[in-house]
C-alpha positions, 0 to 999 in steps of 0.5 A: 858123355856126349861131348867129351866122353861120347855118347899079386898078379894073383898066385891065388888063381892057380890053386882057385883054378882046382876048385868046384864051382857053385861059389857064393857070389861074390868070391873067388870063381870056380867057372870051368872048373866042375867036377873037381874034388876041392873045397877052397877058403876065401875071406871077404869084407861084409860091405865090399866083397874084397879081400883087401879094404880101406878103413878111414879113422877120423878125429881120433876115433877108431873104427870098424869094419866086418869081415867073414869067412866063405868056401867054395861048396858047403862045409861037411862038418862044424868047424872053427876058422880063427883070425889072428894079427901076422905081422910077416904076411905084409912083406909078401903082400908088398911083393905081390903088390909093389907096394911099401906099406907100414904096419899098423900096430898091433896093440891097436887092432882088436879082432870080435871074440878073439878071432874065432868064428864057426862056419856050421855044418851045411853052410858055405860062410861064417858069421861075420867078425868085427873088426876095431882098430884104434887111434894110433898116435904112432900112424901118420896122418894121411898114410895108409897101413896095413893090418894083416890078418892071417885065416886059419880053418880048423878043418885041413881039408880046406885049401887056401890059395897064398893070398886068400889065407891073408885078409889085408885091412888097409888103414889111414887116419885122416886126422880132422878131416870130415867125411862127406858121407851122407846117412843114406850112403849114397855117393854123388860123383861130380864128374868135371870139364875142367877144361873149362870148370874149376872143380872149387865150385863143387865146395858150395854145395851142402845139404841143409839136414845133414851138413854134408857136403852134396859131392862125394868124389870129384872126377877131373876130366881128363888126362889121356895115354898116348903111344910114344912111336919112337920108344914104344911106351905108352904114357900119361899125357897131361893137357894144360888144364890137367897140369896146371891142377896139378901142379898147383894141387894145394889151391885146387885139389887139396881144398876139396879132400879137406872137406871129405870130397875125393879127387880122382883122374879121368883116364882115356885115350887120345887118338893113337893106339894106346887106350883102356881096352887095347894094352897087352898084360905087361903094358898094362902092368907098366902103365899101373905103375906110371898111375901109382906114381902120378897118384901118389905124386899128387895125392889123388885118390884113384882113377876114372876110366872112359874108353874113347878117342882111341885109334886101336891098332896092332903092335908089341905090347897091344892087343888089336881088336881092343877087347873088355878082356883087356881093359879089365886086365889094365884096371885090375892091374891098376887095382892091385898097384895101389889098392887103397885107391878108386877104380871107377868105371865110366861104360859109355855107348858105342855106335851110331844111335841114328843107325841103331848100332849103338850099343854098349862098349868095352867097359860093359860087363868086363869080364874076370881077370885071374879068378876074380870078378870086376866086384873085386877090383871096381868100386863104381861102375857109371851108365851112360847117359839114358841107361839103366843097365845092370852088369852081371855079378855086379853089386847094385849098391855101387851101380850108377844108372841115369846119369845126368849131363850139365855140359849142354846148352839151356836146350839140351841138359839130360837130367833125371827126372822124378820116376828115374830118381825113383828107380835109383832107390827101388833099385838099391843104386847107391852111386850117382854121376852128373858131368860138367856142373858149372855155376858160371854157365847160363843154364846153371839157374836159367829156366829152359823153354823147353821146360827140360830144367837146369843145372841147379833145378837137378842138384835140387831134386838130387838133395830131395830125392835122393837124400830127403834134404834141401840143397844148400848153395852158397852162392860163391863160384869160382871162375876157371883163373888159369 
């Protein structure tokens, strides 16, 4: 974004380290690891390759999820792999994690043909199982549970790592809250300057067809990571905008997660040492845990990561020069801290574009962290602006390109056009962002001499195009009151 976003520790991966590579993307990696004689096991849920997902309950109804059995090399023999309900894998699972979720009921939880599944001989993965569970007048509404369940291969020779053995289905009941996705299932992410923007003005825009509220997940932009000199810590600093939804989350926050809208924080650095890309593994864990807490303190439902603004150096608990490799670990080890939660990946350009040496940054195509792929552990990945770009082993579906910025003046929006929209669907993207929408400003509904559009005009086109819907604005703004 031109102006504000410039231009278990896995167990698993010891055991997954012996295994041969050729692995059905996406699953555990075998890379660097051919020749060895081993077949592993891995459970992954059909829509997000993962072994641990979220499953949102609504208005008492229950819900359902696939999951599917899958090996690093194809099966020798017709076997049987059965899923079962093990209450005692959670404390382990809350170990790895430092989590402390609550069992879901068993009686509630019913696994497709009893749990049994047959991998063929030849094939590397099982059909998938549907998994349904219930309404559960014992759950709270709005905390997340855990349904553990245990995977058993008939076969012995088949290894699987602790924590590949145990498929981990997160589960909340949302109670009445609707939810804003629409039939497509395309995501909209509105990505607000909230030092200028109240986010409340994303609550008046609706789809006509559909009822569905046009955005999907609401970014606040931003919150920093400083570096305290004196006590070597890197920290969440909150500016005055960001503190102040915060504190008062139940007027500016709550509102729009009772539409269905996500409400997560925007992460970057802030001109010291500490940034996305430059922590050392231990700090990175440690600061995982300072956004679990904000997270949780807050009710927010996950983290927006932009490496920008940081003035990376050497030091105990840094890496210097920042790297992918180390931002991947601090997004990973957000991930595993609070895995009912976004982890969305904003890849800005680097460089000077005038001198040809922009390109792109850190967060591009981060690479594995202890065996697994960003697929794992990232739920969005955003381009920047102008750019299409395709990260290797990355589902498409959760891919954004052609992003679109609000934040300039009449004359210099960068908004999609109909080709671009076109692209989105051909290429099966299934994420789209636009920064810094603002009803209040000129060049919401202004017409721009140089014919470039304005802010409504794209909202528009994003509801045809997009949706095949009309957008529906109530005309109600908020202005920024704080």
């Amino acid at each position: 974004m031109k102006r504000t976003i410039k231009n278990l520790l896995w167990a698993a991966a010891a055991v997954l380290a012996s295994c041969t590579d050729g692995i059905e993307v996406p699953g555990p990696s075998g890379e660097g690891f051919e020749g060895v004689d081993q077949t592993c096991g891995y459970v992954r849920n059909l829509d997000e390759p993962r072994s641990t997902t979220t499953l949102e309950l609504r208005n008492g109804k229950p819900g359902t999820t696939q999951i599917y059995f899958g090996m690093t090399r194809p099966a020798a023999k017709t076997m049987t792999v059965t899923f079962a309900y093990d209450e005692s894998a959670l404390a382990a699972y809350n170990l790895a994690h430092a989590t402390s979720y609550e069992l879901y009921p068993a009686d509630a939880v019913s696994l497709q043909a009893g749990g049994r599944v047959l991998v063929t001989a030849q094939s590397q993965r099982s059909s998938e199982i549907t998994v349904t569970v219930e309404a559960a007048p014992a759950a709270a509404e709005g905390r997340t549970y855990a349904v553990p369940l245990r995977v058993t291969p008939s076969d012995a020779s088949i290894r699987m790592a602790p924590g590949e053995d145990v498929y981990m289905l997160l589960v909340k009941d949302m109670g009445d809250i609707p939810d804003a996705t629409k039939p497509s299932g395309i995501k909209i992410v509105s990505c607000m300057e909230v030092n200028e923007t109240n986010p409340l003005n994303n609550l008046e825009f609706t789809l006509k067809n559909s009822g569905k509220m046009l955005v999907d997940i609401v970014v606040l932009f931003s919150s920093n990571m400083n570096y305290d000199a004196k006590t070597g810590r890197v920290y969440i600093s909150n500016n005055e905008n960001i503190r102040h939804l915060l504190d008062n989350r139940e007027k500016y926050i709550k509102p729009l997660q009772q539409r269905g809208i996500k409400v997560v924080l925007s992460m970057m650095g802030n001109h010291d040492r500490a940034g996305v890309a430059g922590l050392a593994d231990e700090t990175a864990r440690a600061f995982a845990r300072e956004l679990k807490n904000l997270c949780e303190a807050y009710e927010l439902d996950g983290i927006f990561w932009d490496d920008e603004y940081s003035d990376y150096a050497e030091g105990p608990g840094f890496v210097y020069p920042a790297s992918g490799a180390a931002a991947a670990r601090l997004i990973y080890e957000t991930k595993q801290a609070m895995p009912d939660k976004l982890n969305i990946v904003y890849m800005a350009y680097m460089g000077d574009y005038m001198a040809g040496t922009y390109r792109p940054g850190r967060l591009y195509n981060l690479p594995d962290v202890d065996g697994r792929p960003s697929a794992e552990w990232v739920d969005y990945m955003l381009n920047d602006y102008r750019h299409e770009d395709l990260v290797t082993g990355y589902p498409v579906q959760r891919l954004g390109i052609y992003p679109e910025e609000y934040f300039k003046d009449v004359f210099n929006l960068i908004i999609a056009g109909q080709d671009e929209y076109q692209q989105m669907l051909d290429t099966g993207c299934q994420v789209h962002m636009i920064f810094a929408m603002d009803p209040t400003r000129a060049n919401f509904s202004q017409p721009n001499p140089n014919r470039v559009g304005c802010q409504l005009e794209s909202m528009r086109n994003i509801a045809s195009r997009l949706f095949g819907d009309q957008l529906v604005w109530s005309g109600k703004t908020y202005a920024k009151d704080w």
